[in-house]
C-alpha positions, 0 to 999 in steps of 0.5 A, a space after each residue: 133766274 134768282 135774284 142774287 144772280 140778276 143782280 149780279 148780271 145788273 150790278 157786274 157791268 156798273 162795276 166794271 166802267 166803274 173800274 175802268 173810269 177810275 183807272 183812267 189817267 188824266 193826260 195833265 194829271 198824276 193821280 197814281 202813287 209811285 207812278 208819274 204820268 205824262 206830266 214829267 213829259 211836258 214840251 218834248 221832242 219824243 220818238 216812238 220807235 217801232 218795228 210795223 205798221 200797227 204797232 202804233 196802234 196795238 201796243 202803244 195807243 195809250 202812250 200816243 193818245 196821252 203823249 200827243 195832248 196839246 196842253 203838254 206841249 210835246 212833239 211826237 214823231 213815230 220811226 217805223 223800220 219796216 213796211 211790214 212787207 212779209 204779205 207783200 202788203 208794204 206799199 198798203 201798210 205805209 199808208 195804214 200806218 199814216 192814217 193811224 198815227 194821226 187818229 192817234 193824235 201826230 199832227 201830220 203824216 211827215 211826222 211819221 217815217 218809214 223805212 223800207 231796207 227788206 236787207 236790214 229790216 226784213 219783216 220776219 218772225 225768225 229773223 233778229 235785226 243787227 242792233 248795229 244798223 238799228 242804232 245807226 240809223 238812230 245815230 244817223 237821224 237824231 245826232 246832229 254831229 253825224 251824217 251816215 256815219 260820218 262827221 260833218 265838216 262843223 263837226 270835225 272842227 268842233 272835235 279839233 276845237 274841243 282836243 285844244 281846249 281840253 289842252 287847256 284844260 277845258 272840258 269836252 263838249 257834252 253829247 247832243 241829240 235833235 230828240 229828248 225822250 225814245 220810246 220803244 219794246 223792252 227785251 221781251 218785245 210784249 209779243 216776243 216777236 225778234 224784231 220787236 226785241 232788236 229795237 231794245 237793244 238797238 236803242 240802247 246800243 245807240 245811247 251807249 255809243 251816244 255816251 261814249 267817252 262822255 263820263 261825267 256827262 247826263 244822256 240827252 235822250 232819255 229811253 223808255 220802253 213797253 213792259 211785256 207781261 204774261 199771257 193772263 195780264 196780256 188778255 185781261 183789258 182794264 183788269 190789269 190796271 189795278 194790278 199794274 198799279 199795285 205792282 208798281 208801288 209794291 216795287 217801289 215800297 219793297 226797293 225802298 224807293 221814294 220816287 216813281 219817276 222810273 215808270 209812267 204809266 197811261 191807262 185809256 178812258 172809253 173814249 180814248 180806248 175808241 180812238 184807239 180801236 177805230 185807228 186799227 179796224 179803221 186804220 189798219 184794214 189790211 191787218 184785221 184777221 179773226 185773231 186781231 178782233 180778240 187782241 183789240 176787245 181783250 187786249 191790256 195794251 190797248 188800255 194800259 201802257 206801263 214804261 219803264 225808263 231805262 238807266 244806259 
């Protein structure tokens, strides 16, 4: 072996936790132009909305472990609305996924829902889930003027309240939620997967209905969804760090935006990366098939998290 070839197998490694150690981002810190992290997420109530158990873990574990800090004061819950039944695993999976979220950093297992409705939600690689009956159930859970769909009797006398003062001239009362920050895939899914695309598209059905008749009003929840990428980036790990990073300040440079408060982006350290690898072997048992070992040892999504807020 010559010498420039042992220094290469020497000098590869150091460069590669070297790269790793300064993509990293600090919880508490932003140290990437034209990206905010999670100091803009400080003292929230946030929702994590997912499709199966083990989505927490293989496509979200930055954004928990980076989300769930204690010093950023925020509050985080995951909706999951499927057991992931199509093994007839559900019963097993709903208590895997109680286990990974709070690996990944939920401070107790009822801040985790699960839904199981195989009618609505059934767990299918052929089947779209009604984005409908996905805001609904958001509408249902996090809007405190609706109750199945329904107004309460405090808020039907709040509608007749509000019909008299804007006789009066006084405006309408603005739209409310329980939540601050929704969380969930974009339109591709990251995987392609249908029920992970009907999440998108039933949250931002579930803020348009939020926001109708409320022109003039600022959206109380703000919605932030996963970026999918192509099949390269999604095997490259810590590799796509710096590319995301470019990308990004590319985008805004050539949009001629100033700000990158439209995405936030959390890329795991060693020991973050850790956690997030124990909570799906350790986690997630029932899921661990020969394939899933390539996702967690090369996978980006295990490492880096680039969301996008979306404008409804």
């Amino acid at each position: 072996m010559s010498l420039s070839t042992s220094l290469t197998f020497l000098i590869s490694p150091v460069l590669f936790f070297l790269l790793w150690y300064l993509s990293s981002t600090p919880a508490t810190q932003s140290l990437i132009p034209h990206f905010s992290t999670a100091t803009q997420l400080r003292g929230k109530r946030i929702i994590l909305l997912i499709a199966h158990p083990d989505d927490e873990a293989m496509f979200f574990s930055p954004t928990l472990l980076h989300l769930t800090h204690p010093a950023l004061g925020n509050h985080l819950k995951i909706l999951c609305l499927s057991t992931g039944n199509a093994a007839n695993l559900g019963q097993t999976r709903k208590k895997e996924l109680l286990q990974s979220a709070q690996r990944l950093g939920l401070r107790r297992a009822d801040d985790v829902f699960i839904l199981d409705d195989q009618n609505k939600f059934p767990d299918s690689m052929s089947k779209e889930w009604d984005r409908e009956e996905i805001a609904a159930v958001l509408a249902s859970a996090f809007t405190p003027q609706k109750q199945g769909g329904k107004e309460n009797g405090s808020a039907e006398k709040a509608r007749r309240n509000n019909k008299t003062e804007i006789r009066k001239g006084i405006s309408d009362e603005g739209p409310q939620a329980t939540i601050d920050v929704l969380i969930t895939f974009d339109a591709g899914g990251v995987s392609g997967h249908p029920n992970h695309r009907s999440l998108y598209f039933g949250a931002r059905t579930f803020l348009s209905n939020l926001m109708r008749g409320k022109a003039g009003w600022r959206c109380p929840v703000e919605l932030y969804t996963l970026a999918s990428v192509n099949l390269p980036r999604k095997y490259s790990f810590i590799l796509d760090a710096p590319i995301t990073m470019i990308r990004g300040a590319l985008g805004n440079v050539l949009g001629g935006k100033t700000s990158g408060g439209d995405r936030t982006l959390f890329v795991s350290g060693l020991a973050e990366y850790w956690k997030a690898r124990g909570a799906m072997v350790d986690g997630h048992k029932s899921q661990m098939v020969w394939f899933r070992w390539g996702w967690i040892t090369m996978g980006r999504y295990m490492v880096v998290n680039d969301l996008k807020r979306e404008k409804v």
